[in-house]
N, CA, C and O atoms as a CHARMM CRD file, in Angstrom:
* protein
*
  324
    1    1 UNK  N   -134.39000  11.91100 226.55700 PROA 1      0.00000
    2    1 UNK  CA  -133.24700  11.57300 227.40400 PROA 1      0.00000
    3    1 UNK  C   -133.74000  11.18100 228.78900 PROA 1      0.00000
    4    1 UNK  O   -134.40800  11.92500 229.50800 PROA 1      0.00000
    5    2 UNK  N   -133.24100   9.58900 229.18800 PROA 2      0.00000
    6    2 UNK  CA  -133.49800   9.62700 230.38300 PROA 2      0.00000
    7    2 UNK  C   -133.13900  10.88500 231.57300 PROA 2      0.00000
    8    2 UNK  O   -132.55200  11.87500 231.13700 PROA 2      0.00000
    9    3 UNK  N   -133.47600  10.84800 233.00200 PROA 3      0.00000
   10    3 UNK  CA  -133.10100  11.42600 233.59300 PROA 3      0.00000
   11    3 UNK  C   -133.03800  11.01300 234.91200 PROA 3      0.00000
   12    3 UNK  O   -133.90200  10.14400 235.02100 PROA 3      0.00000
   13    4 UNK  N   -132.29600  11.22200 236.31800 PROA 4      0.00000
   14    4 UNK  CA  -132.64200  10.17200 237.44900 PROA 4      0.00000
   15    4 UNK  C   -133.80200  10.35200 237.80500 PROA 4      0.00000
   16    4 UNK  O   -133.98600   9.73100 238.85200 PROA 4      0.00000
   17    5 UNK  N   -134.85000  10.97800 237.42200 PROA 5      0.00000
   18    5 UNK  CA  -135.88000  10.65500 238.35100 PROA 5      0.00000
   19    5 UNK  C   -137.12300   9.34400 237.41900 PROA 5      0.00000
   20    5 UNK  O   -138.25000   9.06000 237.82300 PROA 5      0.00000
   21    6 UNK  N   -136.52400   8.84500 236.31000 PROA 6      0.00000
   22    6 UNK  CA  -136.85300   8.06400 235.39100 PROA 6      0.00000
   23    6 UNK  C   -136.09300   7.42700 235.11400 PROA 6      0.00000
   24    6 UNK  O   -135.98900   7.31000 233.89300 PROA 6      0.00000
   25    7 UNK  N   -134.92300   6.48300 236.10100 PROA 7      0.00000
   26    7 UNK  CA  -134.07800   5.57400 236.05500 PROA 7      0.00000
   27    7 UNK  C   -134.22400   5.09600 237.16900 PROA 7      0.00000
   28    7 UNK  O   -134.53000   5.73700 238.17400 PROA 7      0.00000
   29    8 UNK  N   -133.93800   3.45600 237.07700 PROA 8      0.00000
   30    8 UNK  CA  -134.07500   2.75200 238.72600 PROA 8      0.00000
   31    8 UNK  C   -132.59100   2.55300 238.71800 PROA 8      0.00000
   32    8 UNK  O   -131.97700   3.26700 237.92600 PROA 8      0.00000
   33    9 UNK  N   -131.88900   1.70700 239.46100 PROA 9      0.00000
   34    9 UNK  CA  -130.48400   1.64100 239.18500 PROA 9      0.00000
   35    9 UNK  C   -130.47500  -0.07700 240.12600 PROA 9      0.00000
   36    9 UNK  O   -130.87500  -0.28200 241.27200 PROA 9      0.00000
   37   10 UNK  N   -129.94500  -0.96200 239.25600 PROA 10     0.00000
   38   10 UNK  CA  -129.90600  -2.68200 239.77000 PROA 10     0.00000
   39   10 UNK  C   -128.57600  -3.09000 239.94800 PROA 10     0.00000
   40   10 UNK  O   -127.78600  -2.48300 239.22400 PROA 10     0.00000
   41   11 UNK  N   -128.15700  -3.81700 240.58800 PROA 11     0.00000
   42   11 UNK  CA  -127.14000  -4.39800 240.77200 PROA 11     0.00000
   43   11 UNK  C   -127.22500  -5.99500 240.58400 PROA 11     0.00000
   44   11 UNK  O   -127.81900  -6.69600 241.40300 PROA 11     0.00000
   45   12 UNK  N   -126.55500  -6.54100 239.39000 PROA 12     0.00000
   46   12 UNK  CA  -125.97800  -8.00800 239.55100 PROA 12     0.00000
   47   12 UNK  C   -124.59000  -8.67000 239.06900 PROA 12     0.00000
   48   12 UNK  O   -123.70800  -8.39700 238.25400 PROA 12     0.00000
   49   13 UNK  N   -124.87300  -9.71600 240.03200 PROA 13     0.00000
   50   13 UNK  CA  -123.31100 -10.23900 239.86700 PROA 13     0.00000
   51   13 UNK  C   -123.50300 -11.58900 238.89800 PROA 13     0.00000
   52   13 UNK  O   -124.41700 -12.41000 238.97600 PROA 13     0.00000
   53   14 UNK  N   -122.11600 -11.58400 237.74400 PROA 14     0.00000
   54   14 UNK  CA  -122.86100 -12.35700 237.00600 PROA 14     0.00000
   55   14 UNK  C   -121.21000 -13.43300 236.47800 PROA 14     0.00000
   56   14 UNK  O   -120.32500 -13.17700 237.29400 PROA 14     0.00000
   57   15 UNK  N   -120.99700 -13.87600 236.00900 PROA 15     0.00000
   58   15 UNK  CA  -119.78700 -14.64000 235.86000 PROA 15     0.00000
   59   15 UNK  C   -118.86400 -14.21200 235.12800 PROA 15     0.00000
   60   15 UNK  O   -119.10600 -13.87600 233.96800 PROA 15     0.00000
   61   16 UNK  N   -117.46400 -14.13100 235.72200 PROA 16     0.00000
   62   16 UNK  CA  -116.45100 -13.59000 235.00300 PROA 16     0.00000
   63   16 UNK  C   -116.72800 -13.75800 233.63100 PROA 16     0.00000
   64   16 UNK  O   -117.64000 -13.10700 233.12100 PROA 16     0.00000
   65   17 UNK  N   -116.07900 -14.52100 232.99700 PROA 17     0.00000
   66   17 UNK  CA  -116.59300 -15.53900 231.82700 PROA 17     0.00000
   67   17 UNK  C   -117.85600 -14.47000 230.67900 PROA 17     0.00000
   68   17 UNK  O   -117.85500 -14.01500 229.53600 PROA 17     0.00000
   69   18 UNK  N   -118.65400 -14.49500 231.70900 PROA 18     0.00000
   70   18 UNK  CA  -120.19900 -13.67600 231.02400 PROA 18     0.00000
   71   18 UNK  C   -119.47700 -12.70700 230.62800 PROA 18     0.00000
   72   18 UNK  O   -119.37500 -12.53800 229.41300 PROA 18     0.00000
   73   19 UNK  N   -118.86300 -11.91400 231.44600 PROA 19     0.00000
   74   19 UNK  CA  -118.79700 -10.40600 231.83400 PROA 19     0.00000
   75   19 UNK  C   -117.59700  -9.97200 230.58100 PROA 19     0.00000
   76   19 UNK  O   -117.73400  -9.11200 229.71000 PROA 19     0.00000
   77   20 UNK  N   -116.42200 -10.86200 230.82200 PROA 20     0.00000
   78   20 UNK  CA  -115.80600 -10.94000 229.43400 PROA 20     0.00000
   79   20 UNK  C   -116.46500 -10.88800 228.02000 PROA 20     0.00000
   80   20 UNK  O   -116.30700 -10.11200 227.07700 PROA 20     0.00000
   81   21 UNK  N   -117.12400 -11.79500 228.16900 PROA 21     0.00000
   82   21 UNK  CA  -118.03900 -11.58400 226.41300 PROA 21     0.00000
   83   21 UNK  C   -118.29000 -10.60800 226.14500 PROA 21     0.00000
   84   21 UNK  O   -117.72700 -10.06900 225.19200 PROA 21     0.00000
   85   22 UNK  N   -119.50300  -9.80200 227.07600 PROA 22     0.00000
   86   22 UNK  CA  -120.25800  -8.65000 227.01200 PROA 22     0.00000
   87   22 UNK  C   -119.85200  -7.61700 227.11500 PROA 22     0.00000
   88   22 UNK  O   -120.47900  -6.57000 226.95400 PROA 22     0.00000
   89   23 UNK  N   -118.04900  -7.82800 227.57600 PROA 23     0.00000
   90   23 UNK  CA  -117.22500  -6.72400 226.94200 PROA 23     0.00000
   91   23 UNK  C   -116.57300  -6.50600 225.74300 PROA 23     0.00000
   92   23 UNK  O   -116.19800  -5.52600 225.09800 PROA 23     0.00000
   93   24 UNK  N   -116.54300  -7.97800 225.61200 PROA 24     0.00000
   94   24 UNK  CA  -116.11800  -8.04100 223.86500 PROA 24     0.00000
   95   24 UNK  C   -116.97700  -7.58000 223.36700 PROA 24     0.00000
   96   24 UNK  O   -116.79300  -6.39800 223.07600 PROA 24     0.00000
   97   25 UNK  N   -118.08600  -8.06000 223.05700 PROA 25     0.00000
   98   25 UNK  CA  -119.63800  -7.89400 221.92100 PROA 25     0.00000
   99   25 UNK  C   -119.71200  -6.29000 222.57200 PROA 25     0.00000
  100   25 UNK  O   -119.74800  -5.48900 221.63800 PROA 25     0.00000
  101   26 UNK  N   -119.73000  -5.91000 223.32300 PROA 26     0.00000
  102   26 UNK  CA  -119.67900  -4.36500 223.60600 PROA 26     0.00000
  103   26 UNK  C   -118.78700  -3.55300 222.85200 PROA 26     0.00000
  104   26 UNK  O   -119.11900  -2.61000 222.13400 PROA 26     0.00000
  105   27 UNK  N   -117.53100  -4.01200 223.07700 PROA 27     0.00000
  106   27 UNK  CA  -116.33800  -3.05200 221.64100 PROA 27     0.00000
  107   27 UNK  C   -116.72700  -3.41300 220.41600 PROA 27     0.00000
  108   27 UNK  O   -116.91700  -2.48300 219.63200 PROA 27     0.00000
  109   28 UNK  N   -116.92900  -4.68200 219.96700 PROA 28     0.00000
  110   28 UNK  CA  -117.30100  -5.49000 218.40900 PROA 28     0.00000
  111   28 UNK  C   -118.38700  -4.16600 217.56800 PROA 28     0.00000
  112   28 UNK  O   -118.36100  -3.62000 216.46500 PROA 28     0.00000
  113   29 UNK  N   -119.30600  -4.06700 218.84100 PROA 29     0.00000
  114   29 UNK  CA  -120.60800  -3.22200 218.16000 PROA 29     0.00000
  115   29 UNK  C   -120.90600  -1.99800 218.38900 PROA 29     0.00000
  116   29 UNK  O   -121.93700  -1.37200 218.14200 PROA 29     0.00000
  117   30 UNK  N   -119.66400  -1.60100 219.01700 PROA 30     0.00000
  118   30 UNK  CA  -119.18500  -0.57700 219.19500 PROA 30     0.00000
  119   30 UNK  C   -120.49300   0.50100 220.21800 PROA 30     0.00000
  120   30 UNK  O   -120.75500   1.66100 219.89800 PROA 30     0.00000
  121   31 UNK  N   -121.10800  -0.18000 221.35900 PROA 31     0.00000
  122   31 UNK  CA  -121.83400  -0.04700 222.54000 PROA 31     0.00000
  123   31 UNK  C   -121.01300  -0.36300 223.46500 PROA 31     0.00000
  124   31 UNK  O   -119.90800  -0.90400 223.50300 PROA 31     0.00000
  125   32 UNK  N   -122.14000   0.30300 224.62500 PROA 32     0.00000
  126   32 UNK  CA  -121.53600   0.45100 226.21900 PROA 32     0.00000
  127   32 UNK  C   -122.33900  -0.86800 226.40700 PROA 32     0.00000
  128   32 UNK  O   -123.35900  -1.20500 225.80600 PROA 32     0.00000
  129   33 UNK  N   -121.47800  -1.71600 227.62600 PROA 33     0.00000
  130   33 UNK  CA  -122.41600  -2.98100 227.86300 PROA 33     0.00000
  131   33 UNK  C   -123.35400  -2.61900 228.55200 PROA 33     0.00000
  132   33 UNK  O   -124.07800  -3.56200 228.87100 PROA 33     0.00000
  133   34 UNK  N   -123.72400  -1.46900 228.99900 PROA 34     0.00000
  134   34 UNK  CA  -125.02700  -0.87000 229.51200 PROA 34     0.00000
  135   34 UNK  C   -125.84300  -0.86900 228.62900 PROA 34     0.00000
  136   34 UNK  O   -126.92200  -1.43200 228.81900 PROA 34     0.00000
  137   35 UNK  N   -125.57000  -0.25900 227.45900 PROA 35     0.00000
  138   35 UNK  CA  -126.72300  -0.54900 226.52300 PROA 35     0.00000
  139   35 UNK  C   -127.20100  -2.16200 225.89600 PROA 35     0.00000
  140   35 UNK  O   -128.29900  -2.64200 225.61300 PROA 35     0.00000
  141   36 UNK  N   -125.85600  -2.67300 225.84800 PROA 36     0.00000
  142   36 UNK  CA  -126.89600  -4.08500 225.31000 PROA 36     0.00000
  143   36 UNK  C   -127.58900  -4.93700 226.74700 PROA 36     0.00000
  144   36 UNK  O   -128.34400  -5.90700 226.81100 PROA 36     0.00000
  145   37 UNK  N   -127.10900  -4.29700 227.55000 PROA 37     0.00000
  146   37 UNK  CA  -127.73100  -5.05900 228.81600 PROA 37     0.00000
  147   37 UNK  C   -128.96200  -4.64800 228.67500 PROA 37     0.00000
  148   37 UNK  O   -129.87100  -5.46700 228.81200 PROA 37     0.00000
  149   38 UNK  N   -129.25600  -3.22900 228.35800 PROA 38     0.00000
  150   38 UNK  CA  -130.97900  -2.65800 228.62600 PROA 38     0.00000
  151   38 UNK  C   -131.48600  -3.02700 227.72700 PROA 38     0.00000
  152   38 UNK  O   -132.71000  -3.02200 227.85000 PROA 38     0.00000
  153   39 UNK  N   -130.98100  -3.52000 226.42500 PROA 39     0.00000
  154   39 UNK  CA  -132.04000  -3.59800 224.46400 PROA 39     0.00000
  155   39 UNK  C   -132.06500  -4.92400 225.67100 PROA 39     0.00000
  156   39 UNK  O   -133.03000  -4.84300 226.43000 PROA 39     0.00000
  157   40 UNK  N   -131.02400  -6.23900 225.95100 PROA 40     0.00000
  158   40 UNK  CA  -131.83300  -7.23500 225.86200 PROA 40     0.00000
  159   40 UNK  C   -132.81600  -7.32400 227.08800 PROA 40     0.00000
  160   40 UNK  O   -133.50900  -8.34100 227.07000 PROA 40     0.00000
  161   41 UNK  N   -132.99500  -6.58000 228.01300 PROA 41     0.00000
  162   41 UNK  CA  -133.57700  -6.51000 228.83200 PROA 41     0.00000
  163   41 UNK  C   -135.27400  -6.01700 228.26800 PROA 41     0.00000
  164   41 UNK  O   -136.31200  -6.63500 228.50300 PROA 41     0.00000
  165   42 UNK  N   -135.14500  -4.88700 227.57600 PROA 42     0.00000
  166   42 UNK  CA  -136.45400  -4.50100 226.72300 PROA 42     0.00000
  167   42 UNK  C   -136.75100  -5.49100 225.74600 PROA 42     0.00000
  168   42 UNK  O   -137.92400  -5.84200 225.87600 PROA 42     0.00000
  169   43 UNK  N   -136.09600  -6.16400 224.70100 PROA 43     0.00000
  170   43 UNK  CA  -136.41800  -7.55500 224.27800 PROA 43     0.00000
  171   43 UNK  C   -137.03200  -8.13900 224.66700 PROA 43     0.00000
  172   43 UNK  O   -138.19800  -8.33700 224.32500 PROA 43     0.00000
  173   44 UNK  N   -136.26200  -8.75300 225.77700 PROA 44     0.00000
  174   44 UNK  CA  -137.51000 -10.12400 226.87000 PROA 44     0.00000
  175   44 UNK  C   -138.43800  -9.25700 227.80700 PROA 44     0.00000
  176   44 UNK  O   -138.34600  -9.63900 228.97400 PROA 44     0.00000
  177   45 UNK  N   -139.16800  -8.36700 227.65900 PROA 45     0.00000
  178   45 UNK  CA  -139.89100  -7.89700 228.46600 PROA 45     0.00000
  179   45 UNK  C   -141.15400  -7.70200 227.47200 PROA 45     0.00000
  180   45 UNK  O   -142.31500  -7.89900 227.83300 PROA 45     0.00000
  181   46 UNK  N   -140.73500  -7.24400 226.03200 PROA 46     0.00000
  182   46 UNK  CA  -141.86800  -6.74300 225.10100 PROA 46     0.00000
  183   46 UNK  C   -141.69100  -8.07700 224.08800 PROA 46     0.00000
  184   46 UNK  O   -141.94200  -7.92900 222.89200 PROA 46     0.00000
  185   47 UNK  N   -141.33400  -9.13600 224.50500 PROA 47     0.00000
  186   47 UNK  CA  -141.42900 -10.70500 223.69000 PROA 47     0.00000
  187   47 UNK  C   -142.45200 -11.50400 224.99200 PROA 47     0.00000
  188   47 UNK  O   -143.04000 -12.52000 224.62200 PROA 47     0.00000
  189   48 UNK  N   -142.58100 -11.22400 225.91800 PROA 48     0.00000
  190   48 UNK  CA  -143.58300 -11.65700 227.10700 PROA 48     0.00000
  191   48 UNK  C   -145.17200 -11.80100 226.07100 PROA 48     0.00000
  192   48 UNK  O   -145.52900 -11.08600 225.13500 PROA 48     0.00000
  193   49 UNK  N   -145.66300 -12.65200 226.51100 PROA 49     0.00000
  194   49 UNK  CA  -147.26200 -12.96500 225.69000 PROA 49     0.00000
  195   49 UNK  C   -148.13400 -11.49700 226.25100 PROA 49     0.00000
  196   49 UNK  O   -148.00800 -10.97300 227.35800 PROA 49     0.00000
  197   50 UNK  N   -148.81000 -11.15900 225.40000 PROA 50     0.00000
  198   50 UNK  CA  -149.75400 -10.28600 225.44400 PROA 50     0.00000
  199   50 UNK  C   -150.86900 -10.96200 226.19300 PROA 50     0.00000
  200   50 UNK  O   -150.86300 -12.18500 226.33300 PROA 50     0.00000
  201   51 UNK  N   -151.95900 -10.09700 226.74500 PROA 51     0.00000
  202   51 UNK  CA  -153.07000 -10.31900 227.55500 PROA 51     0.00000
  203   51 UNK  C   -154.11700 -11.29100 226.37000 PROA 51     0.00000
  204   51 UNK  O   -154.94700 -12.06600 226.84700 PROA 51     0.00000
  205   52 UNK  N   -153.98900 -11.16900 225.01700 PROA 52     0.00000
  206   52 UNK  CA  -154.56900 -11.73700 223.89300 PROA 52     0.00000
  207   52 UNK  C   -153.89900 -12.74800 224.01400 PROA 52     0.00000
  208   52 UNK  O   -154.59400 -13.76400 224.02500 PROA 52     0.00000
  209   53 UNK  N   -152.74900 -12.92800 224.11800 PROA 53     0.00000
  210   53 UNK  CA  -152.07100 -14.73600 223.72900 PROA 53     0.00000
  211   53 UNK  C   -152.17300 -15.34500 225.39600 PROA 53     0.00000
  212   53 UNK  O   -151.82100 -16.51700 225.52900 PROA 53     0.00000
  213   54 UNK  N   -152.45500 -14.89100 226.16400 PROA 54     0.00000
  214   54 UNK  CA  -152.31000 -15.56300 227.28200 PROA 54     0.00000
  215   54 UNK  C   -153.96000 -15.54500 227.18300 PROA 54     0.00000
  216   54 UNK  O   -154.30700 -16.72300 227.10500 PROA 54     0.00000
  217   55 UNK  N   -154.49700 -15.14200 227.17000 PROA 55     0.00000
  218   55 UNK  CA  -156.08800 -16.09800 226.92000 PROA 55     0.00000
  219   55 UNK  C   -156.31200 -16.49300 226.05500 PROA 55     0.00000
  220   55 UNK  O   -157.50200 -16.80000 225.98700 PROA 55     0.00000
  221   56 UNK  N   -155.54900 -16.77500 224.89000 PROA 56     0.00000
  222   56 UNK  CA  -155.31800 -17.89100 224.11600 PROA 56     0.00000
  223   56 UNK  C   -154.99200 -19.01600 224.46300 PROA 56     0.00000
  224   56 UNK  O   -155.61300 -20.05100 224.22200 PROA 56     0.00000
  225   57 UNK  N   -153.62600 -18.86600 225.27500 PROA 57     0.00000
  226   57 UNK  CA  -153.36900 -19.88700 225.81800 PROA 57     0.00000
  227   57 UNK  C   -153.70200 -20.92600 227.04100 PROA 57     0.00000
  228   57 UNK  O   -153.18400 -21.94400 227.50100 PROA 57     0.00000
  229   58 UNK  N   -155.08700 -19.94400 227.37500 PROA 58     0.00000
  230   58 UNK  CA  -155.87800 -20.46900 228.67000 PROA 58     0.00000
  231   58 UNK  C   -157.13700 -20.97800 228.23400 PROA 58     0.00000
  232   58 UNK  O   -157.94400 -21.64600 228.88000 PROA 58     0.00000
  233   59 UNK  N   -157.20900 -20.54700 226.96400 PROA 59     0.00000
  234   59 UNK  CA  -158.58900 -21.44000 226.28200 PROA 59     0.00000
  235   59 UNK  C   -158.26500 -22.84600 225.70200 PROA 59     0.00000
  236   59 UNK  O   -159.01500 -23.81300 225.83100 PROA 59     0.00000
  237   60 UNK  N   -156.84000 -22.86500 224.92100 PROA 60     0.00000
  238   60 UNK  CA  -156.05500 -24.07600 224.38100 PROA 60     0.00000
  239   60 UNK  C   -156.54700 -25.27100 225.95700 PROA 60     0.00000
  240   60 UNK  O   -157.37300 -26.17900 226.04400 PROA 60     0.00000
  241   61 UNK  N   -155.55700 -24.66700 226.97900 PROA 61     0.00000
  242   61 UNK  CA  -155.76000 -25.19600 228.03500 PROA 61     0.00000
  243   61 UNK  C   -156.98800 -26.30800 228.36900 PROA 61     0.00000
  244   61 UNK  O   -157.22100 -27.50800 228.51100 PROA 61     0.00000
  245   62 UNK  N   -157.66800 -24.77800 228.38300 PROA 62     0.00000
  246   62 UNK  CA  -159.16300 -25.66800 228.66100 PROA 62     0.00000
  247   62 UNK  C   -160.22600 -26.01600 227.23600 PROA 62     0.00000
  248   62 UNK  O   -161.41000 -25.73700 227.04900 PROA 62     0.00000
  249   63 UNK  N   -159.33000 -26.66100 226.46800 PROA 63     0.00000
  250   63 UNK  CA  -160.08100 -27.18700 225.29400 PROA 63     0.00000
  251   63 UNK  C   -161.65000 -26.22500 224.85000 PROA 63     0.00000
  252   63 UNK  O   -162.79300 -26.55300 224.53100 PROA 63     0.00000
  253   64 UNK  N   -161.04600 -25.14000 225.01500 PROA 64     0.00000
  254   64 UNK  CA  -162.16800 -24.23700 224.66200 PROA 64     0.00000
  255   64 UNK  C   -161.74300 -22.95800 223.25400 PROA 64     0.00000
  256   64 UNK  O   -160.73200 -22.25700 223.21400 PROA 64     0.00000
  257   65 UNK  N   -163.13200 -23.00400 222.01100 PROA 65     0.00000
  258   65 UNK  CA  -162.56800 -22.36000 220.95200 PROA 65     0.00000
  259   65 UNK  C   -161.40200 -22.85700 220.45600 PROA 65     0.00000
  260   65 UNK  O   -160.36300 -22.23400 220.23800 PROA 65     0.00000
  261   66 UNK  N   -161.68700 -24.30200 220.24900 PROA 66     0.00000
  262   66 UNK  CA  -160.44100 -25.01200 219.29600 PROA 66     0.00000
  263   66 UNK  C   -161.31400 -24.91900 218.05500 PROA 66     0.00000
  264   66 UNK  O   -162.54200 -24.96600 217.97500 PROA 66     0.00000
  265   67 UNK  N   -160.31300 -24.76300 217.01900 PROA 67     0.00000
  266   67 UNK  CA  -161.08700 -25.59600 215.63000 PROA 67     0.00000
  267   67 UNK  C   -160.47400 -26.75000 215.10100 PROA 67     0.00000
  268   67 UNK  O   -159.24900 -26.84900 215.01900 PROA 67     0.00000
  269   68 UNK  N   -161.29200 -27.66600 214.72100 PROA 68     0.00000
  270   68 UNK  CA  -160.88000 -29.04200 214.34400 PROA 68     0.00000
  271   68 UNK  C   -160.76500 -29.49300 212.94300 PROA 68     0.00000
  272   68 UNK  O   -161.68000 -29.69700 212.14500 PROA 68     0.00000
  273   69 UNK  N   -159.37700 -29.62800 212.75600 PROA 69     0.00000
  274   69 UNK  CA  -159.34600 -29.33900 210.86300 PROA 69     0.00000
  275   69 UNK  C   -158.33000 -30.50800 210.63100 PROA 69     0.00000
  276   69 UNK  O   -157.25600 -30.80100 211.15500 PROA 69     0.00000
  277   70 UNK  N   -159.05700 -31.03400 209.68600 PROA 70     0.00000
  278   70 UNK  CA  -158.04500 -32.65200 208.89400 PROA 70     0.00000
  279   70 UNK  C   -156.39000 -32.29900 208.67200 PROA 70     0.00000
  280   70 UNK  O   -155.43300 -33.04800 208.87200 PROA 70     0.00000
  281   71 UNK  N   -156.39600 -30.89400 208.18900 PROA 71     0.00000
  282   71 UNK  CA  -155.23600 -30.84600 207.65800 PROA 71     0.00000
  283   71 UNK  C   -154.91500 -29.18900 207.74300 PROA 71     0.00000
  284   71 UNK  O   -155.75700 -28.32200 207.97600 PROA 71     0.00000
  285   72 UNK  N   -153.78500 -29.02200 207.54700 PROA 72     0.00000
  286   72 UNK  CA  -153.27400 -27.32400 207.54400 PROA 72     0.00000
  287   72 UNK  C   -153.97700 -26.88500 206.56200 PROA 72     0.00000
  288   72 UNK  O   -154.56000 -25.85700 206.90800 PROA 72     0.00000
  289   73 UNK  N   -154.31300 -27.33100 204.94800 PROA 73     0.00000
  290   73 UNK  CA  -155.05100 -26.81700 204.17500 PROA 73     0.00000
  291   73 UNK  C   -156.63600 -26.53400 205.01200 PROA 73     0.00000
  292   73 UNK  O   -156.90900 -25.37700 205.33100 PROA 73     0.00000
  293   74 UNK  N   -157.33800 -27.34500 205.23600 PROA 74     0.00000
  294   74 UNK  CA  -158.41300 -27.84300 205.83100 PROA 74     0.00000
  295   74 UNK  C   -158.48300 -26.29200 206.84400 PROA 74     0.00000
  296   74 UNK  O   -159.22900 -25.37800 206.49400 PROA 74     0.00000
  297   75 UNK  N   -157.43400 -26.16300 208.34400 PROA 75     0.00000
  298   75 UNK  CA  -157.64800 -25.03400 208.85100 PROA 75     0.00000
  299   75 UNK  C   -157.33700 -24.06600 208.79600 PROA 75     0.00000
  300   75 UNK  O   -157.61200 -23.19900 209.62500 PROA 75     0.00000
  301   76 UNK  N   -156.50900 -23.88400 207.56500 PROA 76     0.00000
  302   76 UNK  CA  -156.58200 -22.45000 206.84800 PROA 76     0.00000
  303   76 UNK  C   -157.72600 -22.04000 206.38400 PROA 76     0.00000
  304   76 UNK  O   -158.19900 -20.91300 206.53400 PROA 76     0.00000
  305   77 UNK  N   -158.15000 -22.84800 205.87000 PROA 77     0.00000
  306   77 UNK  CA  -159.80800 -22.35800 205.05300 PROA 77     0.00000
  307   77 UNK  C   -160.70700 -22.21100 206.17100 PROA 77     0.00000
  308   77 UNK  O   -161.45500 -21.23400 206.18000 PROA 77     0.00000
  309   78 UNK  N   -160.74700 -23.26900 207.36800 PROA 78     0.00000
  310   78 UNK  CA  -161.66800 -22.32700 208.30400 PROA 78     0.00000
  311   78 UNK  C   -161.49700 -21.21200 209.00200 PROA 78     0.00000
  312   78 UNK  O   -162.45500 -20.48100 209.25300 PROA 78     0.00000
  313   79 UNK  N   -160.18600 -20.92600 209.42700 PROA 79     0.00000
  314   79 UNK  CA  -159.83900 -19.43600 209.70400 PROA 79     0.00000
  315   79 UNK  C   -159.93100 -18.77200 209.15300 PROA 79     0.00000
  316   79 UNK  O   -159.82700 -17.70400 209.75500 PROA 79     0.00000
  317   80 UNK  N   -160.20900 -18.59500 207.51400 PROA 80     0.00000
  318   80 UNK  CA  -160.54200 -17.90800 206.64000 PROA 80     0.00000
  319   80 UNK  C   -158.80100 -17.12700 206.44600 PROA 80     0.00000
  320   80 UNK  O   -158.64700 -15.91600 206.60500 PROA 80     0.00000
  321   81 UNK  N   -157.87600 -17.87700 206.16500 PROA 81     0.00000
  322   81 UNK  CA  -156.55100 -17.48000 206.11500 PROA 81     0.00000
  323   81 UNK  C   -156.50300 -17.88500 204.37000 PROA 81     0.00000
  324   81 UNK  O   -155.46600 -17.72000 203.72700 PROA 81     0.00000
């Protein structure tokens, strides 16, 4: 169980419109819109690239540790997939 000394507390203002939905989809699924505010908040935080895919994606970058394969068959077999 959380507790306040392991809670921050945020404030935003967000569009009527929004705020309506997320009260609907809040009764629908029978949650507080506090909670789906925090799952999707933990969602996009633990969907962020890992320290492994972001130097993946900095080697892509710099054309470094590519493998060069004719075809998807072709670089499956060199990945050994």
């Amino acid at each position: 169980m959380n507790t306040k000394e392991t809670l921050s507390r945020i404030t935003i203002d967000i569009p009527i419109e929004s705020h309506k939905r997320l009260k609907v989809m809040a009764t629908l699924l029978g949650k507080s819109m506090r909670e789906i505010v925090v799952e999707s908040i933990e969602e996009c935080l633990h969907s962020y690239p890992n320290k492994e895919t972001l130097k993946a994606i900095k080697n892509v970058e710099k054309n470094k540790g590519l493998v060069k394969a004719c075809d998807a068959e072709d670089l499956f077999k060199k990945l050994g997939i």
